[in-house]
N, C-alpha and C positions, 0 to 999 in steps of 0.2 A: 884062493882068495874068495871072501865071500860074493861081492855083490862085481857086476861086468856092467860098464853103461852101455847101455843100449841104444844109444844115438848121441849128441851131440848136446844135447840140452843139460843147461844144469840146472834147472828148475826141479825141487823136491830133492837136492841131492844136501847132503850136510857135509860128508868127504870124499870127495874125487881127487884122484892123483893118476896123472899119465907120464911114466917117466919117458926120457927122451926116447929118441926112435931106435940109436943104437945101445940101448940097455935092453938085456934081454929079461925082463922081469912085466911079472902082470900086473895090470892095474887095479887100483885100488875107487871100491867106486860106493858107497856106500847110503842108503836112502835118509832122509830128514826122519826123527823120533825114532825112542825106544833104544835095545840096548844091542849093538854090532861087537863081532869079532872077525876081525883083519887078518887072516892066516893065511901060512906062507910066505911071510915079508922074509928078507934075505938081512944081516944086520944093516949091513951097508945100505940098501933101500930103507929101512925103518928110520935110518938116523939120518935120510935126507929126507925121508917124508914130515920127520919131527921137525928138521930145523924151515920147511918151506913154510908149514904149520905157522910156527913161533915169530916167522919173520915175513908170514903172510906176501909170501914169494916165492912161487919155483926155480930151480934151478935153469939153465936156457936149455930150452927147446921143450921142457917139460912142460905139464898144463897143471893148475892146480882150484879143484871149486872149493870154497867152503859156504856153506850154510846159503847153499843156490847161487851163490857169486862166481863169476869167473874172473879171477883175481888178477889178471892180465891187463882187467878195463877197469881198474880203480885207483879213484886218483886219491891222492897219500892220505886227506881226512879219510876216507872210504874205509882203507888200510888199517887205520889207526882203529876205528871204530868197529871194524870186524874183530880185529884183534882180540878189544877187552871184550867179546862175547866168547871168547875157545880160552880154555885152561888146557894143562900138560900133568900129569902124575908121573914122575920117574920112578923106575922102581925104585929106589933107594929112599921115595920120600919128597926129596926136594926143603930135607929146612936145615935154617942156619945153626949150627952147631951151639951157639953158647945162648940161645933162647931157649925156653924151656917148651911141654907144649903147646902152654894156654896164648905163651906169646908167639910160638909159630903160626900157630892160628888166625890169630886176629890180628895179625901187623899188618897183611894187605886190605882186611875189612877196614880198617882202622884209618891207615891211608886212604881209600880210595872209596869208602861211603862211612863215614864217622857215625851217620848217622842212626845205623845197624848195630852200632856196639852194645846197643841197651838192653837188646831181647838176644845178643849173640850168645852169653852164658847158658840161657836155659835150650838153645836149640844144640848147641854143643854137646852138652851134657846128655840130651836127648837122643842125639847120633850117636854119640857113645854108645850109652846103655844101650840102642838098637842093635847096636853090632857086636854087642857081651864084651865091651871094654868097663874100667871101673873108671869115671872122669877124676876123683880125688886123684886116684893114683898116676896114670898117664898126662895130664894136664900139669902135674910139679916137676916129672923126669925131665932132664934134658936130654938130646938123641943118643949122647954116647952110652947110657944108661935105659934106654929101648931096646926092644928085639927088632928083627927085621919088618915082621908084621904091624908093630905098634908104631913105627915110620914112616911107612905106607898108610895107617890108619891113622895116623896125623895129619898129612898131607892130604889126604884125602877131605877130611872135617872144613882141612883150611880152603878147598876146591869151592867144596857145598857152599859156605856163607856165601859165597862169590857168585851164585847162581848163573855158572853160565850154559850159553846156549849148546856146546860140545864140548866132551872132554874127552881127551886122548891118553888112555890108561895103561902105562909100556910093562909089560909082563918079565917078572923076576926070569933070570938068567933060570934056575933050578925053579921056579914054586913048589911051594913044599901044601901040604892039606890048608894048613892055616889061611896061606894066600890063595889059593883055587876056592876055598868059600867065602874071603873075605872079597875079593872080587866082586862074586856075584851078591854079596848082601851089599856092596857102595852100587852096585848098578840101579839094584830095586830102591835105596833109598835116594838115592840122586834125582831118581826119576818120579817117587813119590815128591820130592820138594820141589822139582822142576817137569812139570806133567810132558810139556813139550819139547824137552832137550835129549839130545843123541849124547849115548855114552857107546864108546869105541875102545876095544881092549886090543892093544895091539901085540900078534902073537908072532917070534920068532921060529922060521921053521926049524927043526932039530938037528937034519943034515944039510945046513947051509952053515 
């Protein structure tokens, strides 16, 4: 595991997780800014660290901080509002099948700051070509008609407009070359658009 908290404080922390006392797994304890990788999660531990994440709740008896909070002592606006600052990348992407993927993209911009949609084509476009995608081409496909990488590179795009303050990036079963560099090009750009946000790649160990 990368990071071990060293006391009890969640001040500077952006992801801590203390699973309960009788699971035998380590914790996850990771610093505010810059780009983390979470190694050694077990799957089982990864897919309760995800849903404590998304639902901005531990499991009982476990502890969980995001973005310096200890999310035990927040009352449900608190919840709410930490929330829309953390995104989730599944490996698989995370978009809806019969949108293509200019509108995978932009339907949560769309929804939830309208306001963004005027300048969102040319930064799109922009993150693209950063990451040696063609935007004509990937922007019409719909996902069935994507490779694995161009769906992770989707979802990824649709993350960015969203600027949030952490994103939790769950690493393909197999990554194959494609996705081990395309990883590290969303981390540097993530971070280029968002100077102060934590990007967290979360790594299953291989014999677990």
């Amino acid at each position: 595991m990368e990071e071990r908290s060293p006391s009890s404080a969640a001040l500077g922390v952006a992801l801590g997780y203390e699973p309960p006392p009788d699971h035998r797994e380590e914790r996850v304890w990771i610093p505010m800014g810059g780009s983390h990788r979470a190694r050694g999660l077990s799957d089982s531990q990864k897919k309760r660290l995800v849903s404590a994440v998304l639902d901005v709740r531990p499991e009982l008896q476990a502890r969980l901080v995001l973005l310096g909070s200890d999310v035990d002592g927040l009352r449900p606006e608190e919840r709410a509002a930490l929330r829309d600052r953390i995104a989730f990348l599944p490996a698989g992407g995370g978009l809806l099948s019969n949108l293509n993927g200019w509108e995978n993209i932009v339907l949560p911009t769309g929804f939830h700051h309208p306001e963004r949609l005027g300048e969102a084509a040319a930064q799109v476009a922009g993150l693209l070509r950063a990451l040696g995608a063609d935007p004509h081409s990937l922007l019409a496909k719909l996902p069935e008609r994507m490779t694995e990488y161009e769906k992770k590179l989707t979802g990824y795009v649709r993350i960015v407009l969203e600027k949030p303050d952490l994103i939790l990036v769950e690493e393909a079963r197999s990554p194959d070359s494609a996705e081990k560099v395309g990883v590290a090009g969303f981390s540097a750009a993530y971070l280029a658009s968002c100077p102060g946000g934590t990007f967290v790649q979360l790594e299953v160990a291989p014999d677990l």
